[in-house]
C-alpha positions, 0 to 999 in steps of 0.5 A: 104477535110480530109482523113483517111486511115484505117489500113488494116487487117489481110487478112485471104483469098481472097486477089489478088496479082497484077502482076508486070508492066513496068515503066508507061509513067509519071513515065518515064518522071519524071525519066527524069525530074532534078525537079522530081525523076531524074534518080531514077532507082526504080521510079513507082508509085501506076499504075506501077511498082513490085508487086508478085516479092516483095511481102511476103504474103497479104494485099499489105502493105510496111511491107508485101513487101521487100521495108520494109527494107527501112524507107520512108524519110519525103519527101516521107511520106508527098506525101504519105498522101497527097491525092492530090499527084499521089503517095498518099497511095503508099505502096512502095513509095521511093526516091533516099534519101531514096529507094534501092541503085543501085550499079556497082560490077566489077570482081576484087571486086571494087564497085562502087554505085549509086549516084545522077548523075548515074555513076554506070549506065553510067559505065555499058553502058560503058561496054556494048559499049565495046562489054561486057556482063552484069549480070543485077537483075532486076524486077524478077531475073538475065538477061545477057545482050550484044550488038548483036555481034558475040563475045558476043553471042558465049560467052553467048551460051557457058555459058548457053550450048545453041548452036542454041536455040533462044535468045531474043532481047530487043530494046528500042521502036518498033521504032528501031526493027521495020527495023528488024521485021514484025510488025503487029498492034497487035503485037505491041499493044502487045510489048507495053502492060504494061505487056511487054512480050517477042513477037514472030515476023517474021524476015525481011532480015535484021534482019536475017543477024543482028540477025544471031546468035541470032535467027540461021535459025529462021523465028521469033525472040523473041522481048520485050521492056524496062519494068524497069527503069535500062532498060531505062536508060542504053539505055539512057546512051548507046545513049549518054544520049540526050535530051528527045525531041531527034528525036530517044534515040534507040541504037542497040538492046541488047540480053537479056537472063535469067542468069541460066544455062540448068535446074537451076532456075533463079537466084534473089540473089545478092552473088548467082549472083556473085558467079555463073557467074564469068566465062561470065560476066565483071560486075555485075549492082546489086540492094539491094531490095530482089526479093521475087518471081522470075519471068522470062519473058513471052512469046507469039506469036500473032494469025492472029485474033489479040489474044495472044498465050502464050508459058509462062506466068510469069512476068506481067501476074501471078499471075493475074487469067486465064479465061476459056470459054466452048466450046460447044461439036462438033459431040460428042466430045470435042475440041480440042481432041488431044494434038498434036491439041493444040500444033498446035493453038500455032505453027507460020504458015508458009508463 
């Protein structure tokens, strides 16, 4: 059967602008697999990946998107026009020949790039093992990124001048926060959601004195999983890179927080990154495709009805639209009447 793909035109108004999304589960396992996309840091495919963070204006086309600096390799376009291939039309196709280079950039200026066997990778998990911290670019800006020690808390909260506001915490499944956490069913069914957001979820006793600096005299914690390809295999490469079949890949949960300081936006350029954060972090793991629109990580707690109350909604949900459902008018008024009864639906209740 012959295929014809049209050229798009010129969109005028009208066209919607997808949301970015975590690394979908084929993906994954082809990042995984030495016949396919091996540890390709920038491997997704038309279900998954960047969107809104890459994109310079509609229709969705490579030359629309900041993966127009790299010319697809002839492998790449003959899987792109093969209607049989998953990857078929897909406008931000790569592969490690051809997509954008992952690179190590240590303070005293020495660089160390991405190659077939990830030594850039394993260098940063070496560094993060150390008790380090990590400037990380990753799908819509900058993340600093530690192991939960005492040390490298202080050091991140000196930084950003943040001395008991809470720190998010990513692990590699809800398997290793589980032990940490209460975890409902729907606040799992959230974590998971290929939007993967930031969840507040109620601390067990051993998650407090674990995550002690990280969440001072909190009763919740703010807990997301992996969602870009670098986030997997830095955990992959902190666990001692073991076999996919391994009974469990989940090193210690890292602390990730955006890499701004009280006020800034976040930072998405590569020479702003280095120039700013010389003074708290050991090593920069930089990338060369542009993020065109910064997006840092949504947040949400989860209603005991199961449903999702955001405190901020970015990455993985905008620029997608907001229903709205009118609600009838009760003894003459509308609900909820007061801000201060708003605030309430979105405040943890106390046990």
């Amino acid at each position: 059967m012959s295929c014809t793909i049209l050229p798009s035109e010129r969109a005028g108004h009208g066209a919607q602008v997808g949301a970015d999304t975590a690394v979908c589960a084929i993906c994954l396992d082809e990042l995984f697999d030495p016949r396919s996309r091996f540890l390709h840091p920038f491997i997704h495919c038309p279900a998954c990946g960047p969107r809104l963070s890459i994109q310079r204006e509609v229709p969705f086309d490579r030359r629309t998107t900041s993966l127009a600096a790299f010319a697809e390799c002839e492998a790449c376009v003959v899987e792109g026009a093969d209607p049989g291939e998953r990857r078929f039309h897909d406008q931000t196709n790569s592969c490690p020949r051809c997509g954008p280079r992952l690179s190590l950039r240590r303070p005293n200026g020495a660089l160390l790039a991405h190659d077939v066997d990830g030594g850039a990778l394993a260098a940063a998990a070496a560094i993060l093992a150390d008790g380090g911290v990590l400037a990380v670019k990753g799908v819509g800006g900058f993340h600093l990124v530690a192991v939960a020690t005492a040390d490298a808390i202080a050091r991140l909260r000196a930084w950003k001048a943040r001395p008991r506001k809470p720190l998010a915490v990513m692990a590699h499944d809800v398997v290793a926060i589980a032990p940490y956490v209460e975890l409902s069913s729907a606040e799992q069914h959230h974590l998971e959601d290929p939007a993967r957001p930031i969840v507040l979820v109620r601390l067990r006793d051993e998650g407090r004195a674990l995550f002690a600096g990280a969440a001072p005299g909190q009763a919740f914690l703010g807990v997301m999983l992996p969602y870009a390809p670098v986030h997997h295999l830095l955990f992959w490469h902190l666990a001692g890179r073991p076999s996919r079949d391994a009974s469990s890949l989940a090193p210690a949960p890292w602390i990730v927080t955006s890499a701004n300081r009280r006020g800034e936006p976040l930072i998405v350029d590569n020479d702003a990154a280095i120039a700013g954060l010389t003074d708290v972090v050991d090593a920069w793991l930089l990338h060369d495709r542009a993020i065109v629109t910064r997006a840092d990580d949504s947040v949400l707690r989860v209603r005991d009805d199961g449903t999702a109350c955001f405190l901020r909604r970015s990455r993985g949900f905008s620029p997608v639209p907001i229903s709205f459902v009118a609600r009838k008018r009760c003894a003459g008024r509308a609900w909820p009447r007061r801000r201060r009864e708003s605030r309430r639906l979105c405040r943890p209740r106390r046990r």
